[in-house]
PDB file of N, CA, C and O in Angstrom, chain B, residues numbered from 101:
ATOM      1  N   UNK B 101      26.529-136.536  61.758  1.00  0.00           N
ATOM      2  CA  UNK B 101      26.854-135.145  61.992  1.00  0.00           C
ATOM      3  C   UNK B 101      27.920-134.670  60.991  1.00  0.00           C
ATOM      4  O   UNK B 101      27.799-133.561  60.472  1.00  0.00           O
ATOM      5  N   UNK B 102      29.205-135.662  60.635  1.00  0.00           N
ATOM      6  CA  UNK B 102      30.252-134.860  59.849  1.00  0.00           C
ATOM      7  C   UNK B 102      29.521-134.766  58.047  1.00  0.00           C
ATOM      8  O   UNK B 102      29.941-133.850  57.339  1.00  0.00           O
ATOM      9  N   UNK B 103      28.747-135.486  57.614  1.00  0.00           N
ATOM     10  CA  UNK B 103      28.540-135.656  56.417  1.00  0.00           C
ATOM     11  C   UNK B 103      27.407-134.777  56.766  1.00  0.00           C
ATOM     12  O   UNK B 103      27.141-134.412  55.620  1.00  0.00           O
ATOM     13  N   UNK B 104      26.163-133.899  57.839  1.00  0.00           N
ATOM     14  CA  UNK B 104      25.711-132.876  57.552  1.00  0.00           C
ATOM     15  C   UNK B 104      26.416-131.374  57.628  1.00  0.00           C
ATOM     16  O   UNK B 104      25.946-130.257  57.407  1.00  0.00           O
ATOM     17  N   UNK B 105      27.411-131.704  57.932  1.00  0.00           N
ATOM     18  CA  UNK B 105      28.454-130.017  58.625  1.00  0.00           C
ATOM     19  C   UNK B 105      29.259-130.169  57.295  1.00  0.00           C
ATOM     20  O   UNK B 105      29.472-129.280  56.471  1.00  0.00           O
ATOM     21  N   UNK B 106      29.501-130.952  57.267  1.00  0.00           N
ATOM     22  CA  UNK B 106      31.126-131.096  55.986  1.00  0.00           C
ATOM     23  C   UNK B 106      30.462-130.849  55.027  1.00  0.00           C
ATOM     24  O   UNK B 106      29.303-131.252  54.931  1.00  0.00           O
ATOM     25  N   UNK B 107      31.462-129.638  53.484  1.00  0.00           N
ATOM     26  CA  UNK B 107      30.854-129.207  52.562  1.00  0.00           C
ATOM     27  C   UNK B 107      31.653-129.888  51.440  1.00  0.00           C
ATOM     28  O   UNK B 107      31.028-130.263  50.448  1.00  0.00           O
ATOM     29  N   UNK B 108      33.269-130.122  51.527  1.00  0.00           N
ATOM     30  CA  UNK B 108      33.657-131.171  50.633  1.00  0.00           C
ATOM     31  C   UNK B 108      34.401-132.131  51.422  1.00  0.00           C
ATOM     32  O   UNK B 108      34.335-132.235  52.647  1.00  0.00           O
ATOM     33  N   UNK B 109      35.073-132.789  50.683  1.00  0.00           N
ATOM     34  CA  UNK B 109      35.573-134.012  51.244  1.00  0.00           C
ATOM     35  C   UNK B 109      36.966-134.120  50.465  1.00  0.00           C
ATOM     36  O   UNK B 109      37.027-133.839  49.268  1.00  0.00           O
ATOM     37  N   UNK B 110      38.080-134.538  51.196  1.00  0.00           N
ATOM     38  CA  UNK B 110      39.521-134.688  50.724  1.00  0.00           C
ATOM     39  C   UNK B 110      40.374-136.126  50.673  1.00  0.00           C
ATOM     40  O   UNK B 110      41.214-136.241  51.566  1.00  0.00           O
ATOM     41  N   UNK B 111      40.280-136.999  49.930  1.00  0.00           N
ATOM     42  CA  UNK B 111      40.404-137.956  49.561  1.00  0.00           C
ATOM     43  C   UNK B 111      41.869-138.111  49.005  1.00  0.00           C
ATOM     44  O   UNK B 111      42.340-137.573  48.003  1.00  0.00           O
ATOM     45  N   UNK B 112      42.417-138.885  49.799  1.00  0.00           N
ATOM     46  CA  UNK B 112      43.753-138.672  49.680  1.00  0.00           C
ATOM     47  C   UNK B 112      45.029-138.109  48.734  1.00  0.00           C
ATOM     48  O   UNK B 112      45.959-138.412  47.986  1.00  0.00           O
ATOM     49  N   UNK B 113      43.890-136.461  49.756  1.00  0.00           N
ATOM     50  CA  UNK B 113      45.143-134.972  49.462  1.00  0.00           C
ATOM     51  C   UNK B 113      44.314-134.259  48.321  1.00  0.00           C
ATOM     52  O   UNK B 113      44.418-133.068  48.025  1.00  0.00           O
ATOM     53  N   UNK B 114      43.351-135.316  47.641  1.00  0.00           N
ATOM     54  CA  UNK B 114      42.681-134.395  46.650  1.00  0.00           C
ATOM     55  C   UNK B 114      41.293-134.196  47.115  1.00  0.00           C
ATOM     56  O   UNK B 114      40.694-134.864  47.958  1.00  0.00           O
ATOM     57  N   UNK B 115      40.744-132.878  46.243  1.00  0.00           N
ATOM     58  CA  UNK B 115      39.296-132.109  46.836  1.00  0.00           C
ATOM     59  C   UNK B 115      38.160-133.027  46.080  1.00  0.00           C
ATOM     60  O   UNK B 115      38.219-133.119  44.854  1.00  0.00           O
ATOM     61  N   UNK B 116      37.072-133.742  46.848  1.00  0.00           N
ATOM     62  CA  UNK B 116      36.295-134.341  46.533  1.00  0.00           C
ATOM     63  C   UNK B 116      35.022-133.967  47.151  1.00  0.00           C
ATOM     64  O   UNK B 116      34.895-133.609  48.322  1.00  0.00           O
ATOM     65  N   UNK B 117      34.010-134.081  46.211  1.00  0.00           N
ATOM     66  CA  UNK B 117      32.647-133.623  46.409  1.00  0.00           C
ATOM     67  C   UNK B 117      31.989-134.148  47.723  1.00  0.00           C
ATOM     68  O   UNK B 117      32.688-134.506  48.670  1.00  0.00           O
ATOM     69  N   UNK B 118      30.717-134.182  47.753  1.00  0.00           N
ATOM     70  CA  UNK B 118      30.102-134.685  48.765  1.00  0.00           C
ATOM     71  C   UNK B 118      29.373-135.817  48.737  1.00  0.00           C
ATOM     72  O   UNK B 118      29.226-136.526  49.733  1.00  0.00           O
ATOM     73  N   UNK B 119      28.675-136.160  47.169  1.00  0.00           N
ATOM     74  CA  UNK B 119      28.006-136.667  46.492  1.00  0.00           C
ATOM     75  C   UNK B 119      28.608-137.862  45.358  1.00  0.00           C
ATOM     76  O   UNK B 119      27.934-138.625  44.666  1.00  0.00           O
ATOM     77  N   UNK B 120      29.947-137.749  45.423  1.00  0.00           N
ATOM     78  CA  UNK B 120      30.598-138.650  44.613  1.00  0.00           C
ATOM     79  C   UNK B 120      31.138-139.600  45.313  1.00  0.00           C
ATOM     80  O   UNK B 120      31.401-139.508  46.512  1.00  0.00           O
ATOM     81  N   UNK B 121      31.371-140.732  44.491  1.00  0.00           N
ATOM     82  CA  UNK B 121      31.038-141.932  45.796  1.00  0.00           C
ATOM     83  C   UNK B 121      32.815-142.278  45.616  1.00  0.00           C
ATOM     84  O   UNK B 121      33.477-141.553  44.873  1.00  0.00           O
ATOM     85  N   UNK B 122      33.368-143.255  46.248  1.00  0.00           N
ATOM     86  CA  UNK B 122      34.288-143.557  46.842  1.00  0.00           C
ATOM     87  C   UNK B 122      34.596-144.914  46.040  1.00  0.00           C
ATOM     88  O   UNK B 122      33.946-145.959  46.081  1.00  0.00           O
ATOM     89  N   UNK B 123      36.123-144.540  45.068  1.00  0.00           N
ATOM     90  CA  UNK B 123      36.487-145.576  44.132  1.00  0.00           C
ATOM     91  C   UNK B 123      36.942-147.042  44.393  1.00  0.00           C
ATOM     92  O   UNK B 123      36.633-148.142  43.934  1.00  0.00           O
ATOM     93  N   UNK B 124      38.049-146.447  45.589  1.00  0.00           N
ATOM     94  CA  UNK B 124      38.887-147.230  46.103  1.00  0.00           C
ATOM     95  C   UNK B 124      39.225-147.336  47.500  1.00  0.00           C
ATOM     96  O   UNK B 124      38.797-146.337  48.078  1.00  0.00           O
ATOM     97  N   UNK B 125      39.765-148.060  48.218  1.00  0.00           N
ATOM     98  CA  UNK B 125      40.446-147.851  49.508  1.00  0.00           C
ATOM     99  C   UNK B 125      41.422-146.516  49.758  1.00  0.00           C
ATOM    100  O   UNK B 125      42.374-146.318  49.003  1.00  0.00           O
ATOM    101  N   UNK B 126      41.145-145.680  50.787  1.00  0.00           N
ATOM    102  CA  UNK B 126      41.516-144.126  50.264  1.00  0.00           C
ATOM    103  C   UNK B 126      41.624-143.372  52.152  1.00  0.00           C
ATOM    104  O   UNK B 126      41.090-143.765  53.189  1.00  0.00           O
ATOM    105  N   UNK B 127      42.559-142.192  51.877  1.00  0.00           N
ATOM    106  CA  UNK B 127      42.420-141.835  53.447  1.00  0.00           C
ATOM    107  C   UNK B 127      41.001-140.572  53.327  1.00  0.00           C
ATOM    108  O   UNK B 127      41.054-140.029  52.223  1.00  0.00           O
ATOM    109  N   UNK B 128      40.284-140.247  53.855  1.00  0.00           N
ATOM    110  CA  UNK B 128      39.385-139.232  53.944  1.00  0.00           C
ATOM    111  C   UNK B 128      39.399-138.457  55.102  1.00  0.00           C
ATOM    112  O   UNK B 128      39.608-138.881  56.239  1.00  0.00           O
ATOM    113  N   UNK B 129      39.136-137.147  54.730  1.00  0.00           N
ATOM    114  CA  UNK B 129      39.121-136.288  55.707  1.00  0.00           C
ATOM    115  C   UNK B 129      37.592-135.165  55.431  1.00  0.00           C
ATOM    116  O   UNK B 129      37.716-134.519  54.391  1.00  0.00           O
ATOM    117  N   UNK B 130      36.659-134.970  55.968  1.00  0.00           N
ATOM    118  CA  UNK B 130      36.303-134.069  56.084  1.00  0.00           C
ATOM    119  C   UNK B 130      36.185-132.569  56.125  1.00  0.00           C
ATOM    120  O   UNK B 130      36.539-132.106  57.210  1.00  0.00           O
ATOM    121  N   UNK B 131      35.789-131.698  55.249  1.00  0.00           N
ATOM    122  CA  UNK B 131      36.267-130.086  55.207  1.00  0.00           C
ATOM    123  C   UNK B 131      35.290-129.606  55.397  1.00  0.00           C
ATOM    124  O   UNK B 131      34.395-130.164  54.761  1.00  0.00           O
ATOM    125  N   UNK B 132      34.874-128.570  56.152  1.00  0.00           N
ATOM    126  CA  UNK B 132      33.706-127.466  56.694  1.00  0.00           C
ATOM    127  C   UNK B 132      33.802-126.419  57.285  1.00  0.00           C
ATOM    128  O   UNK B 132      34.718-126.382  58.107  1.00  0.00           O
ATOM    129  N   UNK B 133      33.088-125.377  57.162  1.00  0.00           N
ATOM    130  CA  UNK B 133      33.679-123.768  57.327  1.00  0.00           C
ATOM    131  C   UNK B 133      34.449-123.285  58.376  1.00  0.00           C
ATOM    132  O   UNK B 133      34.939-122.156  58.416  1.00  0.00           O
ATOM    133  N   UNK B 134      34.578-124.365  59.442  1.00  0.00           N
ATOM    134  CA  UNK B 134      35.070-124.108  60.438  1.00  0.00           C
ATOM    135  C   UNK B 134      36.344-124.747  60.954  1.00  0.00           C
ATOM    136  O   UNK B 134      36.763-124.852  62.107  1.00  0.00           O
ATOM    137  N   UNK B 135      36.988-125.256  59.479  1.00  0.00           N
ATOM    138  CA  UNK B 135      38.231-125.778  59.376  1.00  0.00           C
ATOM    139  C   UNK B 135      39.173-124.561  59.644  1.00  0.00           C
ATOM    140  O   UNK B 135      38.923-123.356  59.641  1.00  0.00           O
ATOM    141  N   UNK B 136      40.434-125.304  59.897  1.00  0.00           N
ATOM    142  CA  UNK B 136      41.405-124.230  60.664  1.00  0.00           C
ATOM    143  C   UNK B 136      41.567-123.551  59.112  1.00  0.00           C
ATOM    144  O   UNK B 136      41.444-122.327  59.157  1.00  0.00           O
ATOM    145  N   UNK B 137      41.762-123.972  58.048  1.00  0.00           N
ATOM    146  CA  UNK B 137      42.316-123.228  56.600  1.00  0.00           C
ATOM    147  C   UNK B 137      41.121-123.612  55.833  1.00  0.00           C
ATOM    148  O   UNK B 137      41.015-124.728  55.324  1.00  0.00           O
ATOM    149  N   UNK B 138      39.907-122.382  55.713  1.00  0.00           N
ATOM    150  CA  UNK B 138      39.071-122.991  55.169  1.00  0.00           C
ATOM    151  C   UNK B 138      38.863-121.956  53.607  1.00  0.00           C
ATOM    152  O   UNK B 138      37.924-121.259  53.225  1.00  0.00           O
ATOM    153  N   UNK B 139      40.503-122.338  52.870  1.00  0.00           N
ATOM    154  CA  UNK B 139      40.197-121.128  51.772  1.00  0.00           C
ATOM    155  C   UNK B 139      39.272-122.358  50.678  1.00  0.00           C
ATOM    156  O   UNK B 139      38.546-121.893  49.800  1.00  0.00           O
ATOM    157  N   UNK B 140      39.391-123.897  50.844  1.00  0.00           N
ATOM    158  CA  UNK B 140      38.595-124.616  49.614  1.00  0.00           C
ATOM    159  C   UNK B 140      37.211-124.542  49.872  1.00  0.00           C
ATOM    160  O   UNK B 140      36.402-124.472  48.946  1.00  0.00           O
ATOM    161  N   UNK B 141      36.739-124.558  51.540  1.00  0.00           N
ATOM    162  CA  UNK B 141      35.866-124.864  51.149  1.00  0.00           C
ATOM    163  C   UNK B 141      34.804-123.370  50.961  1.00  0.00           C
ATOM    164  O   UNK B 141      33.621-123.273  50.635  1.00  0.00           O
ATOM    165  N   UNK B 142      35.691-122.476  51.278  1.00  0.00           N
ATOM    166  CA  UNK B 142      34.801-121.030  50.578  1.00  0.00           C
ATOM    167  C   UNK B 142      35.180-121.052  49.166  1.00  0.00           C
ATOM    168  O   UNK B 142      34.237-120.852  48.401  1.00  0.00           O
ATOM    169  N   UNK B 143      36.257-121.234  48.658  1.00  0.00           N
ATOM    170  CA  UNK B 143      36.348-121.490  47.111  1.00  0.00           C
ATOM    171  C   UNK B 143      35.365-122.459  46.620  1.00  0.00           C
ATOM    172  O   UNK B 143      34.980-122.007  45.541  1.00  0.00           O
ATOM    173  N   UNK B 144      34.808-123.481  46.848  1.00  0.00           N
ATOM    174  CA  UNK B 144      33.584-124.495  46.505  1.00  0.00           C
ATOM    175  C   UNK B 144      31.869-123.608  46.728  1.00  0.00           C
ATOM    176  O   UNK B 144      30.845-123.575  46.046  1.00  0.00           O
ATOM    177  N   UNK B 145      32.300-122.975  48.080  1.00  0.00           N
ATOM    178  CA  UNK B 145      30.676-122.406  48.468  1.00  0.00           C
ATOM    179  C   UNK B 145      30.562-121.151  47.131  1.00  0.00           C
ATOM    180  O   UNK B 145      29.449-121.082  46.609  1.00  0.00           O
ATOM    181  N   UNK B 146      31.264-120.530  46.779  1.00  0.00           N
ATOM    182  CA  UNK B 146      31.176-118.978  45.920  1.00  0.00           C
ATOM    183  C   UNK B 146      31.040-119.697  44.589  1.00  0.00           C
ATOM    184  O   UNK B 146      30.462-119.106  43.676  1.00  0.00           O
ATOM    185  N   UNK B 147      31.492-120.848  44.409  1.00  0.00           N
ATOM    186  CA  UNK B 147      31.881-120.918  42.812  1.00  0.00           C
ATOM    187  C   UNK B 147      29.998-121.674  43.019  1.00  0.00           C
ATOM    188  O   UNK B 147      29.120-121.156  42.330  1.00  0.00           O
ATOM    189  N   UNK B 148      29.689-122.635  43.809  1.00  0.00           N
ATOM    190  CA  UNK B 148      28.344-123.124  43.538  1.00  0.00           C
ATOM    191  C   UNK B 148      27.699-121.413  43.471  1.00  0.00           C
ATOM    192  O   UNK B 148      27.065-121.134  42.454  1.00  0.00           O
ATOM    193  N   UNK B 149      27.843-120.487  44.373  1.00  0.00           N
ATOM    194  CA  UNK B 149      26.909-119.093  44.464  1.00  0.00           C
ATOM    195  C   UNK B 149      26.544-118.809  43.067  1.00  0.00           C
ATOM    196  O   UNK B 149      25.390-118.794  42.637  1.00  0.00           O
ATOM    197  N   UNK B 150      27.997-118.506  42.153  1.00  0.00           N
ATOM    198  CA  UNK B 150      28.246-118.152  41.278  1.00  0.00           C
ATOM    199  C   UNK B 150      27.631-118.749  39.846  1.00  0.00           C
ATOM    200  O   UNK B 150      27.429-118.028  38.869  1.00  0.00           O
ATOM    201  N   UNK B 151      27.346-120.299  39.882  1.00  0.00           N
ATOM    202  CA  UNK B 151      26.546-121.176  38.962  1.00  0.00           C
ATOM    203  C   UNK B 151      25.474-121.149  39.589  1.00  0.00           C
ATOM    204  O   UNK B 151      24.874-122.046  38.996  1.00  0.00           O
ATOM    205  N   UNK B 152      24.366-120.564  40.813  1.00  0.00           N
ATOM    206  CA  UNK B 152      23.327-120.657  40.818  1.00  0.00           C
ATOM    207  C   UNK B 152      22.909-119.042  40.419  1.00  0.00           C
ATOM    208  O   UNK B 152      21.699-119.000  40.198  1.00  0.00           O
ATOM    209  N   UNK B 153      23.464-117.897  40.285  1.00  0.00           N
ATOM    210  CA  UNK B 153      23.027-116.827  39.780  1.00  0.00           C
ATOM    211  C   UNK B 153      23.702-116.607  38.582  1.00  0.00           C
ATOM    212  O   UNK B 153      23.796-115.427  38.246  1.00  0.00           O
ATOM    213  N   UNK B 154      24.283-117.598  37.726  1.00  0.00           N
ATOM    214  CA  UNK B 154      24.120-117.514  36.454  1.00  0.00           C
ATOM    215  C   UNK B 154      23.170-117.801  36.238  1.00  0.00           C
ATOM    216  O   UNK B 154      22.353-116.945  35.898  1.00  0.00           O
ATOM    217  N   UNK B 155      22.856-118.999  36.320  1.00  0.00           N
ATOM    218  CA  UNK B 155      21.337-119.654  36.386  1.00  0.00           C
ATOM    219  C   UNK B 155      20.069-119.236  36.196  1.00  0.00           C
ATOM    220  O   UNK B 155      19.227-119.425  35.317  1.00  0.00           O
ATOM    221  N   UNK B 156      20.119-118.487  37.437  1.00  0.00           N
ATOM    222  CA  UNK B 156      18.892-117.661  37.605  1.00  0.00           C
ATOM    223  C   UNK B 156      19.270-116.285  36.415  1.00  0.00           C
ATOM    224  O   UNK B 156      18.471-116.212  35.481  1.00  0.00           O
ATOM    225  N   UNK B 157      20.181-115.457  36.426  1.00  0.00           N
ATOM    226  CA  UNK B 157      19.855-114.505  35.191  1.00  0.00           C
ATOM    227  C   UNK B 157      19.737-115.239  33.867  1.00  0.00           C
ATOM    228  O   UNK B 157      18.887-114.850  33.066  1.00  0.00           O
ATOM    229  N   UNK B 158      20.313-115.999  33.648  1.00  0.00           N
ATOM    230  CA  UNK B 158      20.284-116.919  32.596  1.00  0.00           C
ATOM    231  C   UNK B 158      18.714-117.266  32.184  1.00  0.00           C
ATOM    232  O   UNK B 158      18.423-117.065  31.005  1.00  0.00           O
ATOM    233  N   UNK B 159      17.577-117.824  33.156  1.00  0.00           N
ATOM    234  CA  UNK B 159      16.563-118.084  32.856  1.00  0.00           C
ATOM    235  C   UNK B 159      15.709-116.817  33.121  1.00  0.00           C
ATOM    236  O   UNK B 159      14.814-116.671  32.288  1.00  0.00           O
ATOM    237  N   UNK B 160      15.774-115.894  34.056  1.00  0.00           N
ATOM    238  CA  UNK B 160      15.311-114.612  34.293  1.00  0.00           C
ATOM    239  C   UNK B 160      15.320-113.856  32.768  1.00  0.00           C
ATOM    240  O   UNK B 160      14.399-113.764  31.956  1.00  0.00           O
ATOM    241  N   UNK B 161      16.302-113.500  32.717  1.00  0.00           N
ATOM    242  CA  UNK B 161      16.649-112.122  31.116  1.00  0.00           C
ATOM    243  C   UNK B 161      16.461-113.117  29.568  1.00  0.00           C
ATOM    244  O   UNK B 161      16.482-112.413  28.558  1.00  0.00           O
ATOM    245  N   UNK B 162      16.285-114.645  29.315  1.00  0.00           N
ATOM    246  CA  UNK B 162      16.308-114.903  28.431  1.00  0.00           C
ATOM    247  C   UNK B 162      15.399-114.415  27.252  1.00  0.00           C
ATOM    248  O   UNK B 162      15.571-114.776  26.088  1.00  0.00           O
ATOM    249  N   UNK B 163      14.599-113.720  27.591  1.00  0.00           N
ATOM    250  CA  UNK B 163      13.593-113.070  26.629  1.00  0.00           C
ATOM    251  C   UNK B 163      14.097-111.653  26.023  1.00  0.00           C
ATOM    252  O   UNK B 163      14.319-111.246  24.883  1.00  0.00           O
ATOM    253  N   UNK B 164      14.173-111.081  27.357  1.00  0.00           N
ATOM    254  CA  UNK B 164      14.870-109.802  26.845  1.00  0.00           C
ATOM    255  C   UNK B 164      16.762-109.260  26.427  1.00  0.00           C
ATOM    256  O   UNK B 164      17.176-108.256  25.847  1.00  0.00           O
ATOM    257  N   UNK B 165      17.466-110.383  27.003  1.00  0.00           N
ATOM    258  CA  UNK B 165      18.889-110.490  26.946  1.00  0.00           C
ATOM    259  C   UNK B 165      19.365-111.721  27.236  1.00  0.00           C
ATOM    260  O   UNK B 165      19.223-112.663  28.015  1.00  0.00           O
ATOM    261  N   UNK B 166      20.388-111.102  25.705  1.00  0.00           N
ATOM    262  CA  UNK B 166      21.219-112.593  25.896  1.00  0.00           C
ATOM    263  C   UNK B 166      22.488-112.629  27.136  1.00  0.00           C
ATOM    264  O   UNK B 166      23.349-111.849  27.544  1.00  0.00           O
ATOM    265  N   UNK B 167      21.961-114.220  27.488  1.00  0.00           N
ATOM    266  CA  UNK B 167      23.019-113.948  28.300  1.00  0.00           C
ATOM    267  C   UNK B 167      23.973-114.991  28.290  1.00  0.00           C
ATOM    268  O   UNK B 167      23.231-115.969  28.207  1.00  0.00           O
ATOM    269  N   UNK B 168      25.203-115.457  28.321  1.00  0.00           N
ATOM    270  CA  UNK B 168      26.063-116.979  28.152  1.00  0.00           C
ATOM    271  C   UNK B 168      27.050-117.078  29.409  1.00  0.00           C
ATOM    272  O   UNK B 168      27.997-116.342  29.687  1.00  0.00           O
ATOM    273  N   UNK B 169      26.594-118.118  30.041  1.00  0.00           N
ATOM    274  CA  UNK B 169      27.530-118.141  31.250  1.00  0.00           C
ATOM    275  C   UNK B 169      28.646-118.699  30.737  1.00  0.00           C
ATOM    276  O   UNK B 169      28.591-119.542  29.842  1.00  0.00           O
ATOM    277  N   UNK B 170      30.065-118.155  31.409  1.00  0.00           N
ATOM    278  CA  UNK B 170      31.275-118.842  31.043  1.00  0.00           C
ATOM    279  C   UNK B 170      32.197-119.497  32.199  1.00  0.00           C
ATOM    280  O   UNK B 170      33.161-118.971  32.756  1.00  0.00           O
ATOM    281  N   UNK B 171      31.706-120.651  32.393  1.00  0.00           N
ATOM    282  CA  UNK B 171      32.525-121.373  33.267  1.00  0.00           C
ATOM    283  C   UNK B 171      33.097-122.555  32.273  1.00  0.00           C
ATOM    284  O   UNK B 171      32.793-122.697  31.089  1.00  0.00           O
ATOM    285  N   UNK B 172      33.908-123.287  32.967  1.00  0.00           N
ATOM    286  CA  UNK B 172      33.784-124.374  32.447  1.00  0.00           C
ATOM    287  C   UNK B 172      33.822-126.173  33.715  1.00  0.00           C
ATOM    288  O   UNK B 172      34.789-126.444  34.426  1.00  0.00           O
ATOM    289  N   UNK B 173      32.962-126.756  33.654  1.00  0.00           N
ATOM    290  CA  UNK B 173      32.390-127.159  32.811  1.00  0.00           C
ATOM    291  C   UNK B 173      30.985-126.141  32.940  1.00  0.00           C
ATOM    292  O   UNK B 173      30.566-125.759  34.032  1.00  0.00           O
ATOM    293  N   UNK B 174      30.327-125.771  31.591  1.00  0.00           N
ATOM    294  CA  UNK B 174      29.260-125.563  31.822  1.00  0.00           C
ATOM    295  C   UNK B 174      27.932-126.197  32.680  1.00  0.00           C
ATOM    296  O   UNK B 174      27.319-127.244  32.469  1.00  0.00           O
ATOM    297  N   UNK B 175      27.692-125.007  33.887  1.00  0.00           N
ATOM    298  CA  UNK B 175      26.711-126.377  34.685  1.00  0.00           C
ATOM    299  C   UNK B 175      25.547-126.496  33.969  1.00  0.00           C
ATOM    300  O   UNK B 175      25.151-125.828  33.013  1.00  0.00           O
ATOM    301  N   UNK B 176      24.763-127.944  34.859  1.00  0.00           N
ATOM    302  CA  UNK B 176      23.635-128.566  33.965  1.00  0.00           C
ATOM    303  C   UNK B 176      22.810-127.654  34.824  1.00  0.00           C
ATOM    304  O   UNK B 176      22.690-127.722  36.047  1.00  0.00           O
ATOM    305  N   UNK B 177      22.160-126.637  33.860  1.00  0.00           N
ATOM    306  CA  UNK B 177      21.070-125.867  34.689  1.00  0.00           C
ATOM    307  C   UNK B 177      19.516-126.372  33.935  1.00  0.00           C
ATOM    308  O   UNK B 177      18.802-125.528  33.393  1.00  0.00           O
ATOM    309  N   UNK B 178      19.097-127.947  33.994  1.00  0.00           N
ATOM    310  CA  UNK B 178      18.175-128.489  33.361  1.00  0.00           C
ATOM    311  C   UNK B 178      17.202-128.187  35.035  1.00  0.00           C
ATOM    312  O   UNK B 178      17.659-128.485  36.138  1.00  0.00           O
ATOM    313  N   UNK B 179      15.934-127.595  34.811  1.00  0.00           N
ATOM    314  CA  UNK B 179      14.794-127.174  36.277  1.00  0.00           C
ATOM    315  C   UNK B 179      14.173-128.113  35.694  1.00  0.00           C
ATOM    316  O   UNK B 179      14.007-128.225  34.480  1.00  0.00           O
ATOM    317  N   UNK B 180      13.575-129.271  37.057  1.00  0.00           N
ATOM    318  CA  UNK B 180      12.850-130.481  36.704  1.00  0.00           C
ATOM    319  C   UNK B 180      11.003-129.819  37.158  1.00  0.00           C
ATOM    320  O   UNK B 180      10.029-130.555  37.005  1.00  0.00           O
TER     321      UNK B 180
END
């Protein structure tokens, strides 16, 4: 249940993905929208929003406009 509700993960004190695996012996905590202070994990949900509709205009307008997303790191928008 916590690894389907939880959107990142906080690994002692720092913000860690969901998907990245676990280096060392470490304290973990779970973060999900319904945390008492949930400004990271809406800062994580908008910024993914934000690299999936670059994305999409990015591959949408490439014919007719250029377009260059500027984040950094640039995401891998490779469609399998």
């Amino acid at each position: 249940m916590l690894t389907q509700q939880s959107v990142l993960a906080e690994v002692n004190g720092k913000l860690w993905d969901m998907h990245r695996p676990l280096e060392e012996n470490c304290t973990l905590r779970f973060l999900h929208f319904k945390t008492e202070d949930p400004f990271q994990v809406n800062k994580a949900f908008w910024r993914s929003c934000s690299f999936l509709l670059g994305l999409v205009l990015e591959k949408a307008l490439r014919d007719d406009f250029y377009v260059e997303l500027h984040s950094w790191p640039k995401p891998n928008g490779k469609v399998h």
